[in-house]
C-alpha positions as CSV (number, residue, x, y, z in Angstrom):
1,X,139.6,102.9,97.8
2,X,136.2,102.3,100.2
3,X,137.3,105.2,102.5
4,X,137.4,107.6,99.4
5,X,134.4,106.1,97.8
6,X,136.5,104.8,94.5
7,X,134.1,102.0,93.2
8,X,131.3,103.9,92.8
9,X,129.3,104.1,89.8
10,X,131.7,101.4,88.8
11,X,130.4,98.1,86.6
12,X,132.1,94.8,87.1
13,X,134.5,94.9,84.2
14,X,135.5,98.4,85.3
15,X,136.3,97.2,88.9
16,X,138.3,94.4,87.0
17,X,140.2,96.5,84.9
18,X,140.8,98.7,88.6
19,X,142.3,95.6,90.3
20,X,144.2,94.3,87.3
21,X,145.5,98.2,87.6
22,X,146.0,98.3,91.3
23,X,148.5,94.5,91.9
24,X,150.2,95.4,88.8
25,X,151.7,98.4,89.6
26,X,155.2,99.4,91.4
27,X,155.1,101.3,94.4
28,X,151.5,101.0,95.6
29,X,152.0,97.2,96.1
30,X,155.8,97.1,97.4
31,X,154.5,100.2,100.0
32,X,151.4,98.4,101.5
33,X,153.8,95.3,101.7
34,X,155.9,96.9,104.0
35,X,153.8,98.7,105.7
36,X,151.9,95.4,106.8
37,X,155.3,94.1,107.4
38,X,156.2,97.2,109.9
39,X,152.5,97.1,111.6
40,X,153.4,93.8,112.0
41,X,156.7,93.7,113.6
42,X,155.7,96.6,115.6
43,X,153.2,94.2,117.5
44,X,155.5,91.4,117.2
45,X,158.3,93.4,118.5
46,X,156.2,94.2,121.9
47,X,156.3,90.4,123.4
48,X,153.7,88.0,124.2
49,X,151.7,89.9,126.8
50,X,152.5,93.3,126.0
51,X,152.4,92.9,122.2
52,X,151.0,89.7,120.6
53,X,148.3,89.1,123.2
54,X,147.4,92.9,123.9
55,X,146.7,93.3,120.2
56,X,144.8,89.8,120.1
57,X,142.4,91.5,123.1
58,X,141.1,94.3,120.6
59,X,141.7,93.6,117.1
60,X,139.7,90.0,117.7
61,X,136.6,91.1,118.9
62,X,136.8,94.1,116.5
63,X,136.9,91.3,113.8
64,X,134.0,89.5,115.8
65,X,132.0,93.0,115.7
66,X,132.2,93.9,111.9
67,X,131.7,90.2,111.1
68,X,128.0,90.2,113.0
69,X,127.1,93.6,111.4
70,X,128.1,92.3,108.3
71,X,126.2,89.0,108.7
72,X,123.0,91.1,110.0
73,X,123.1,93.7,107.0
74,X,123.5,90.3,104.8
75,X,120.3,88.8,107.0
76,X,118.1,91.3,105.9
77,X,118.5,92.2,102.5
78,X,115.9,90.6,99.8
79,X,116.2,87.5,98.5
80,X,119.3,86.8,101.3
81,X,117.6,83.5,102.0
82,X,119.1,82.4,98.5
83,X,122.5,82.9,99.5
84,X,121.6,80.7,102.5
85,X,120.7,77.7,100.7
86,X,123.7,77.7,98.1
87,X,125.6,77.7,101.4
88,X,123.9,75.5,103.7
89,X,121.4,73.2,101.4
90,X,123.3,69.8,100.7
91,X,124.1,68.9,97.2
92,X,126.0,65.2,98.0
93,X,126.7,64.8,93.8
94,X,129.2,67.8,94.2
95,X,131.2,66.0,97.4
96,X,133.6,64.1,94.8
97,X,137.3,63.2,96.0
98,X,138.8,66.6,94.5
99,X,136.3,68.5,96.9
100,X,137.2,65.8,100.5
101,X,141.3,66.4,99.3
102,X,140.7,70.3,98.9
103,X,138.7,70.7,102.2
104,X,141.7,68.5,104.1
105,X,144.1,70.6,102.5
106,X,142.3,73.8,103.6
107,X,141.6,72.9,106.8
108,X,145.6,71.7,107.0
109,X,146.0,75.9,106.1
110,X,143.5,77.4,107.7
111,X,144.0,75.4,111.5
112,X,148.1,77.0,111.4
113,X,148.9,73.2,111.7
114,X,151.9,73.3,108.8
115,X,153.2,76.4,109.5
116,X,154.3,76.2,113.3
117,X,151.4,78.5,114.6
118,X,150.0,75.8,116.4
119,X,152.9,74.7,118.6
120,X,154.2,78.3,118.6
121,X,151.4,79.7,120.5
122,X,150.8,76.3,122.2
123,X,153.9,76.4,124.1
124,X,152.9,79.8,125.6
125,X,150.0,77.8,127.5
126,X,149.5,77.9,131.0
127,X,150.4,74.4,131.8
128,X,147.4,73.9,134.1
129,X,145.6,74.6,130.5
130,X,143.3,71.8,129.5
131,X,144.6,71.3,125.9
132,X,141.4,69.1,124.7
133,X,138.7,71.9,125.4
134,X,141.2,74.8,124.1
135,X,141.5,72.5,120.5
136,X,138.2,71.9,120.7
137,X,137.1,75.6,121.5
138,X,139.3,76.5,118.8
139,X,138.4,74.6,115.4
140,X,135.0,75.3,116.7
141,X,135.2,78.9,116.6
142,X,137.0,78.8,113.6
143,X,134.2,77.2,111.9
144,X,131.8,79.4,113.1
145,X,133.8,82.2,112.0
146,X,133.8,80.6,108.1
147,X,130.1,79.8,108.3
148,X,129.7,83.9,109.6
149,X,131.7,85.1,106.9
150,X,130.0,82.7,104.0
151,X,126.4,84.2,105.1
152,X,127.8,87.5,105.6
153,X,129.2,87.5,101.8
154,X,126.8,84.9,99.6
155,X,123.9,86.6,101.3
156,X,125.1,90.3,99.9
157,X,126.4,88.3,96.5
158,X,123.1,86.6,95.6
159,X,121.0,89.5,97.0
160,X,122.0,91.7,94.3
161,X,121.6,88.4,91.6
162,X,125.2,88.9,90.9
163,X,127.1,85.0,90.1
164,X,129.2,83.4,93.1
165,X,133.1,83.8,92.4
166,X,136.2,82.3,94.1
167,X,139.0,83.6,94.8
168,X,140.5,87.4,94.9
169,X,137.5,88.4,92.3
170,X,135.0,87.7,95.1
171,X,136.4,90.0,97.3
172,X,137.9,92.7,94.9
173,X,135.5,92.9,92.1
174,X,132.5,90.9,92.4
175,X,131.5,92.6,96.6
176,X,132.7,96.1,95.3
177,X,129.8,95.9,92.7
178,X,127.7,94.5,95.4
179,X,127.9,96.9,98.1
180,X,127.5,99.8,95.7
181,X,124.6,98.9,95.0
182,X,123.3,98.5,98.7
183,X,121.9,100.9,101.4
184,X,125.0,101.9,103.6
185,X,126.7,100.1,100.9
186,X,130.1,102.8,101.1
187,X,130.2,102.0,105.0
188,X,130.0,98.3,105.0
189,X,132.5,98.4,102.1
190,X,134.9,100.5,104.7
191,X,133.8,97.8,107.2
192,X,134.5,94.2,105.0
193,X,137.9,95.6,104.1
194,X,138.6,96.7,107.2
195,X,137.7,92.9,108.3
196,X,140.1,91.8,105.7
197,X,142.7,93.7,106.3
198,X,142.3,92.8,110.5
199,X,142.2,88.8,109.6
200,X,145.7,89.3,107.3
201,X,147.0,90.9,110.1
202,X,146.2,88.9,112.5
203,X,148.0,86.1,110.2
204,X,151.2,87.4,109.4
205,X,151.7,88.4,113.8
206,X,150.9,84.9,114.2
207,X,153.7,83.5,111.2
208,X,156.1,86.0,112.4
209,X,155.9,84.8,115.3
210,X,156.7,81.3,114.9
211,X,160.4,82.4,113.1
212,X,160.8,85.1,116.0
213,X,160.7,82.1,118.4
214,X,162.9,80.0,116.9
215,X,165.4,83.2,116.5
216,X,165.4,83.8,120.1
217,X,165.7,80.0,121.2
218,X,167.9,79.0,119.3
219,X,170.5,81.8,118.7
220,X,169.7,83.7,121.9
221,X,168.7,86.5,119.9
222,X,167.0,89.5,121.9
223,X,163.2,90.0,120.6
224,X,164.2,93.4,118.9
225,X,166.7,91.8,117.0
226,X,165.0,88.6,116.2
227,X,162.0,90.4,114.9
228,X,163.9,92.9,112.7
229,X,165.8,90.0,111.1
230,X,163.0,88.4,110.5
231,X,161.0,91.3,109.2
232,X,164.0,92.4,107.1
233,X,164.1,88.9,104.9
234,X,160.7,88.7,104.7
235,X,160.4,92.5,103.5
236,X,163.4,91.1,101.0
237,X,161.5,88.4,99.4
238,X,158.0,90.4,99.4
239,X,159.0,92.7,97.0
240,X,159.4,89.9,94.0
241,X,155.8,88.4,95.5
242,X,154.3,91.7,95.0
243,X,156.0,92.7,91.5
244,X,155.1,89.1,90.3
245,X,151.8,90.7,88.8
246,X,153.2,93.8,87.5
247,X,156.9,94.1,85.9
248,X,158.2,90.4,87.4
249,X,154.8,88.8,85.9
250,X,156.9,87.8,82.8
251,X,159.9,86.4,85.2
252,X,159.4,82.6,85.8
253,X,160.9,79.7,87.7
254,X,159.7,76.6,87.1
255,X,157.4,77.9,85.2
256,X,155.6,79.9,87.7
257,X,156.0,83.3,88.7
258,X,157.5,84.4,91.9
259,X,154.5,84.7,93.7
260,X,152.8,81.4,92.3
261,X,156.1,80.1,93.5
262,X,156.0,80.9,96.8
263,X,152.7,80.3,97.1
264,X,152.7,76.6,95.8
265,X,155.3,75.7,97.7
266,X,154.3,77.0,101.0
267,X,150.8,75.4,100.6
268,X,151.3,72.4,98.4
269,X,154.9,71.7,100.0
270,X,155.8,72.9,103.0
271,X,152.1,72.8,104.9
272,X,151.9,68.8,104.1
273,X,155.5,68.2,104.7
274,X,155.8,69.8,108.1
275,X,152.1,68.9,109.2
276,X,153.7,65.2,108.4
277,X,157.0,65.5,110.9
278,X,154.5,67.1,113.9
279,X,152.3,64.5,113.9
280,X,155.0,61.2,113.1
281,X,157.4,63.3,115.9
282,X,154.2,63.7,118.1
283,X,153.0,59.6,117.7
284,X,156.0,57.8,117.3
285,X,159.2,59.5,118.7
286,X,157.5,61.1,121.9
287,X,155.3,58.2,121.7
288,X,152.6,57.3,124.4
289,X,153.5,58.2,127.8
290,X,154.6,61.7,127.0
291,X,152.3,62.6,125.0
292,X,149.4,61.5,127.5
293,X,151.5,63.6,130.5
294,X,151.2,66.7,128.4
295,X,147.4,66.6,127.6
296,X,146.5,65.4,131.2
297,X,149.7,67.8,132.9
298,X,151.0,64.2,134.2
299,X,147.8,62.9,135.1
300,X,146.0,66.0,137.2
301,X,143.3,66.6,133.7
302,X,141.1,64.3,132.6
303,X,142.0,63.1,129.0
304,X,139.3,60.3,128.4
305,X,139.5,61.0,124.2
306,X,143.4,60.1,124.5
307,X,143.2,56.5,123.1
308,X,141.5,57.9,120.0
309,X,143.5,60.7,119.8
310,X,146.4,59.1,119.8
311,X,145.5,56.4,117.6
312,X,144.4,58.7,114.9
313,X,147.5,60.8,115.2
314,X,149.2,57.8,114.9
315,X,147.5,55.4,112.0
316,X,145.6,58.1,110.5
317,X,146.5,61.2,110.3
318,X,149.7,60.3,108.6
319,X,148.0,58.4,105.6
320,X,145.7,61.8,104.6
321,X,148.4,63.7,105.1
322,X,150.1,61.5,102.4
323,X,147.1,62.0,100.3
324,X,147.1,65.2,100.3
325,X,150.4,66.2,99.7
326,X,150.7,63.6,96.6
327,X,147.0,65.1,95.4
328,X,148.3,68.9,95.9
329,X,151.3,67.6,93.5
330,X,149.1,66.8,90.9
331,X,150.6,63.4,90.4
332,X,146.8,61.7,90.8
């Protein structure tokens, strides 16, 4: 729709009224589904070097590229420096224990440390890897990334005076309106969906991953195979996901739809639940030693954090981890 110019001369209920069109069709949703799915698997299918990490060289700083122009075009449009204090300027009476629990919970999503991502990739570390500084490096870059892509939208968003939106509306309706409105505005529309559409692909290579490995060790499965098996059910149970706001919207279990489902389950379920056994199998059954050996590569790095680490990993990190599953329940 940005590469042939569709939200122009569009308001904001008409580009609502376009996206309520767009997920709730048939084929347009079920085609892009599997065409991630394919783009996917076609990297995933290549290995680690030749695939995963090959793609990771280009499509990251790609990502890294549009993000800067986008946060410079944001930078110096008038009355950006608005966007930058609803963003950065401290309001301590909205911190309340909903906003802590849904910022743990985020971070529990957006770190990979529920879904296997973490330990997937980390066991393709060199081991003379210092594990510290590569956690370190990468939940700092991954906030830096957040912080980029906050200025790079609220600066655009409040630029224009249009109201701050969560959620698929931000991104679908409410930026559509913005960048129409803006000089360049049809190229760094081509460019923020082009950023979104490298981010969810860089997401689903990573998840694919993680059920591609366990295929391959455990079965003895050859990468081809494993990743068309796992492409294949996951094609499977995409289709009801992306029919769930279209001719499945009306089909429910639990009283959600298929989607919602999936979706709650994954984050408010799974995420917690698995997060839970990796850190509990990390502290108490691998216990001390062992854990030590493989942060320090038996001694040769320097670990000097590990008595912290290991204490929050241990007392800690299991008790918010409680939290925030019982909180993502809705039983308090």
């Amino acid at each position: 729709m940005s590469l042939f110019n569709t939200f122009s001369g569009k308001t904001i209920e008409q580009l609502t009224e376009l996206q309520k069109v767009t997920i709730s069709g048939t084929i347009k949703p079920i085609f892009y589904s599997v065409l991630c799915m394919v783009i996917t698997s076609f990297v995933v299918m290549g290995g680690i070097k030749k695939g995963i990490e090959k793609c990771a060289k280009y499509l990251m700083p790609i990502l890294f590229i549009i993000l800067i122009l986008l946060v410079i075009k944001g930078l110096t449009l008038e009355g950006a420096e608005k966007g930058l204090v609803f963003l950065f300027e401290p309001d301590f009476s909205k911190i309340t224990s909903t906003v802590v629990f849904k910022a743990l919970g985020q971070s529990l999503f957006d770190l990979s440390l529920g879904s296997g991502i973490m330990i997937t990739y980390g066991s393709y570390i060199n081991k003379k890897e210092n594990i510290g500084i590569v956690v370190a490096q990468t939940a700092t870059l991954n906030t830096c990334v957040s912080l980029l892509a906050g200025t790079a939208i609220f600066t655009a968003v409040f630029s224009y005076g249009v109201a701050p939106t969560s959620g698929y509306s931000l991104s679908y309706i409410v930026l559509p309106a913005v960048f129409q409105q803006m000089t360049g505005g049809y190229f760094f529309s081509i460019l923020f969906f082009l950023l979104l559409t490298l981010a969810g692909l860089t997401t689903s290579i990573s998840i694919i991953e993680v059920v591609v490995a366990y295929l391959i060790d455990n079965f003895k499965l050859s990468r081809l195979k494993a990743t068309l098996i796992a492409a294949s059910i996951i094609c499977l149970l995409s289709i009801p996901c992306a029919l769930s706001f279209g001719v499945m919207k009306d089909v429910m279990f639990f009283g959600k739809s298929f989607f919602n489902l999936l979706d709650f389950t994954s984050g408010n379920l799974c995420n917690p639940i698995a997060s839970l056994l990796w850190v509990t199998f990390a502290a108490w059954y691998l216990g001390y030693k062992k854990v030590k050996d493989e942060l320090t590569n038996s001694g040769e790095l320097a670990a000097p954090y590990f008595p912290i680490f290991i204490s929050i990993v241990k007392y800690v990190s299991p008790v918010v981890i409680i939290i925030v599953f019982i909180k993502g329940l809705g039983i308090f």
